[in-house]
C-alpha positions as CSV (number, residue, x, y, z in Angstrom):
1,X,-19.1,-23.8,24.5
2,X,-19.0,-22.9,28.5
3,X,-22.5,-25.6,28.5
4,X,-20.4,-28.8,26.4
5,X,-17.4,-28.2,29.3
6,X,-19.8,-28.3,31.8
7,X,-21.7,-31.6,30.9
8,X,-17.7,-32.9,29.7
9,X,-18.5,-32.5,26.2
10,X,-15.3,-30.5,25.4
11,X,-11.8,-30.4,27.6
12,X,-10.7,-27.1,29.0
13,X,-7.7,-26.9,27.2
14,X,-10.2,-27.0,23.8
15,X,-11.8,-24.1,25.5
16,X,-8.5,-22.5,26.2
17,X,-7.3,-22.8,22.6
18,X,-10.5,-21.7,21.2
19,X,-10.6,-18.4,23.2
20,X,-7.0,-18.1,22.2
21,X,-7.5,-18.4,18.6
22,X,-10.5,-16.1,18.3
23,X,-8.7,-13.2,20.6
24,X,-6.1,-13.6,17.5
25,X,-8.4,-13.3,14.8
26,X,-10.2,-10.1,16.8
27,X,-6.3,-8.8,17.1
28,X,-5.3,-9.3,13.5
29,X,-8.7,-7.9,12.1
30,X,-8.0,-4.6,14.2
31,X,-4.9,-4.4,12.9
32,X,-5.9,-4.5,9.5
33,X,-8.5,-2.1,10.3
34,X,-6.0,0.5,11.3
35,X,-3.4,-0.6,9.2
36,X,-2.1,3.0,8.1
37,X,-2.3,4.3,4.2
38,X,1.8,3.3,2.9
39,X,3.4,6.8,2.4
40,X,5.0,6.8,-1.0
41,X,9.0,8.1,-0.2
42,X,9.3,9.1,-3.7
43,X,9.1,13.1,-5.2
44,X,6.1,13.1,-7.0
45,X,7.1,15.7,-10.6
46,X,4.6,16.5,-12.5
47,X,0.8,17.4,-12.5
48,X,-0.4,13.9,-12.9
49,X,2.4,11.6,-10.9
50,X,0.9,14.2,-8.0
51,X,-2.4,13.2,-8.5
52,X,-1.5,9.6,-8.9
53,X,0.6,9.4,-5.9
54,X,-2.2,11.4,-3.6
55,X,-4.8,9.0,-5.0
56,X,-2.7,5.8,-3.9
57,X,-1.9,6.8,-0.6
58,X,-5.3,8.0,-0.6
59,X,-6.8,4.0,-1.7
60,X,-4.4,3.1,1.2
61,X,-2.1,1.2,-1.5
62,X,1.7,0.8,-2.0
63,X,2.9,1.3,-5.5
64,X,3.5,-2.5,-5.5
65,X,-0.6,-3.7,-4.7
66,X,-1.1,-0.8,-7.3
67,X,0.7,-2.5,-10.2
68,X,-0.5,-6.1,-9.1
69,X,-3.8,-4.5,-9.3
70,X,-3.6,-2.8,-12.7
71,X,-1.4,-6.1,-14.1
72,X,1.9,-3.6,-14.7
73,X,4.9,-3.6,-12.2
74,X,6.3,-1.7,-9.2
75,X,9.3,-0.4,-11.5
76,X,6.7,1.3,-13.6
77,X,4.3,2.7,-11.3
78,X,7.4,4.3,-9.4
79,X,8.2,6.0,-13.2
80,X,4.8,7.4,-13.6
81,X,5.1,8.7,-9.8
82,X,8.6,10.4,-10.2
83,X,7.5,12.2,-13.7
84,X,9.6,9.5,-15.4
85,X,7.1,7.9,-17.9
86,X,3.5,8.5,-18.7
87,X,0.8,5.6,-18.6
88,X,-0.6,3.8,-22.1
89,X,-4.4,4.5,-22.6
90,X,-5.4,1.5,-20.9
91,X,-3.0,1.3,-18.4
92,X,-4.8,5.2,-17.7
93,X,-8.0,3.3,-17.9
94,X,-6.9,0.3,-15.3
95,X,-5.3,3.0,-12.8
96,X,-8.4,5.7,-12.8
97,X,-10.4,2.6,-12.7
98,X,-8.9,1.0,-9.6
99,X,-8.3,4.9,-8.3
100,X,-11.6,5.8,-9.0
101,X,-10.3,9.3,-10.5
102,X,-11.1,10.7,-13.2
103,X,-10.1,10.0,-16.8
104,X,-10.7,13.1,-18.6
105,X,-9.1,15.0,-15.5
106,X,-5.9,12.8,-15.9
107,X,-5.2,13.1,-19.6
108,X,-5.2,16.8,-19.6
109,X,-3.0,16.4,-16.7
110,X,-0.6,14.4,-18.9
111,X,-0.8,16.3,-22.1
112,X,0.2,19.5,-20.1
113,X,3.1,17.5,-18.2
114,X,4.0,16.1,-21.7
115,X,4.1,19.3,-23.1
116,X,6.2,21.1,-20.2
117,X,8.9,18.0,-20.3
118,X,9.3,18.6,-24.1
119,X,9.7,22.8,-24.0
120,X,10.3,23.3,-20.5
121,X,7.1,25.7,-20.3
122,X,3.3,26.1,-20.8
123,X,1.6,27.6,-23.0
124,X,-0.1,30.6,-21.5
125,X,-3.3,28.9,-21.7
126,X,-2.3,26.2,-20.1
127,X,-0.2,27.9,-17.0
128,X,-1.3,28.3,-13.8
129,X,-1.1,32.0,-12.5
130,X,1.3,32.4,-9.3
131,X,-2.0,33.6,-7.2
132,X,-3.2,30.2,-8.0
133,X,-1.1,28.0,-7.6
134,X,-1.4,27.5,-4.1
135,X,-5.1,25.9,-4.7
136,X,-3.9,23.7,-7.4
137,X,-2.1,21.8,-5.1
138,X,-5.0,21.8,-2.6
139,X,-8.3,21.3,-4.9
140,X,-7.7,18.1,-6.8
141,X,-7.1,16.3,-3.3
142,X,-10.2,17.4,-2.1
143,X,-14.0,15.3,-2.8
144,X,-16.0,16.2,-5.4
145,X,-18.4,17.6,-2.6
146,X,-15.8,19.8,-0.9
147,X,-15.0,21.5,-5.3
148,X,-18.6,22.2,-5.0
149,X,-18.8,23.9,-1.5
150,X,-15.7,25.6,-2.2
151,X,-16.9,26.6,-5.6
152,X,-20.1,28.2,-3.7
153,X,-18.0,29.8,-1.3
154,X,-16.0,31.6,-4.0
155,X,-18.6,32.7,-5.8
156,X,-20.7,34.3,-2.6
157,X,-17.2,36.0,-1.5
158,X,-17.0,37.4,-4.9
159,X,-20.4,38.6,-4.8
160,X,-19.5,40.5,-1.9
161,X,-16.6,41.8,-2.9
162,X,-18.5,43.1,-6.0
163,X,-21.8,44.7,-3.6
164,X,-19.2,46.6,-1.5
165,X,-17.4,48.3,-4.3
C-alpha cells in the first residue's frame, strides 16, 4: 500500500482510511474475543434448570441465542431455567445437542425434578445424602476428565483410609 502512495498510485487519505478501517476490524474482533459469558439473573430450581443454566453460561450464550438456536423462545428457556416447565423430547435433544451435555444425564435429572415437584420429596433411592450434597453441586460442572481424576482420587484416599485401619 505504503509502495502505490509512493509511485501516486493511491492518495494518503485512501491510506488513512484504510488503516482506520482495519484498526476497527482488529478492535471489534478483540472484543468479540473477550466478550464475557452472559450471566443468567434468574434462580435456577431444580436439578436440571441447574445444569441447563451452568451449561449456557458455560457455551457463553444468553437464554435468548439459546432458543433462536434450538428454534423455541426466550419465554420458554427462562421456564426450564427457573424449574417452571420441563423440555419435550426433542427440544431435550436440540438443547443437549447445542449444549453438548448429556442426554441420558439430563432425563434422569428431570424425572427426579418431576417427581420432587409432584410429592415434594425423593424417593430414598433417588435422594442425595446431606454428606453429599455439597459435590453434587460441584461434579456435574466439572469436564469429563476432571469426574475421572476426581474419581481416581477418591478411590486412592479410600484405599488409604482402608490400609490404616
Amino acid at each position: 500500500m505504503m509502495l502505490l502512495y509512493h509511485f501516486g498510485c493511491v492518495s494518503h487519505s485512501t491510506i488513512v482510511c484504510v488503516l482506520y478501517t482495519l484498526v476497527q476490524v482488529w478492535y471489534c474482533s478483540k472484543q468479540m474475543n473477550n466478550r464475557m459469558a452472559p450471566k443468567i439473573e434468574i434462580e435456577a430450581k431444580g436439578r436440571f434448570a441447574t445444569a441447563l443454566k451452568n451449561a449456557t453460561e458455560k457455551a457463553g450464550l444468553s437464554l435468548t441465542e439459546l432458543g433462536q438456536r434450538v428454534d423455541s423462545t426466550y419465554e420458554h428457556m427462562r421456564k426450564l431455567v427457573a424449574g417452571r416447565a420441563f423440555p419435550s423430547p426433542n427440544l431435550l435433544r436440540s438443547l443437549t445437542h447445542e449444549l453438548k451435555a448429556d442426554r441420558q444425564e439430563w432425563l434422569e435429572m428431570i424425572d427426579a425434578d418431576r417427581l420432587y415437584k409432584k410429592y415434594k420429596t425423593l424417593p430414598k433411592q433417588l435422594s442425595i445424602s446431606s454428606e453429599l450434597e455439597p459435590f453434587a453441586a460441584v461434579i456435574p460442572l466439572l469436564s469429563a476428565n476432571s469426574r475421572e481424576t476426581l474419581l481416581a482420587m477418591a478411590k486412592t484416599m479410600l484405599r488409604q483410609d482402608r490400609a490404616s485401619r
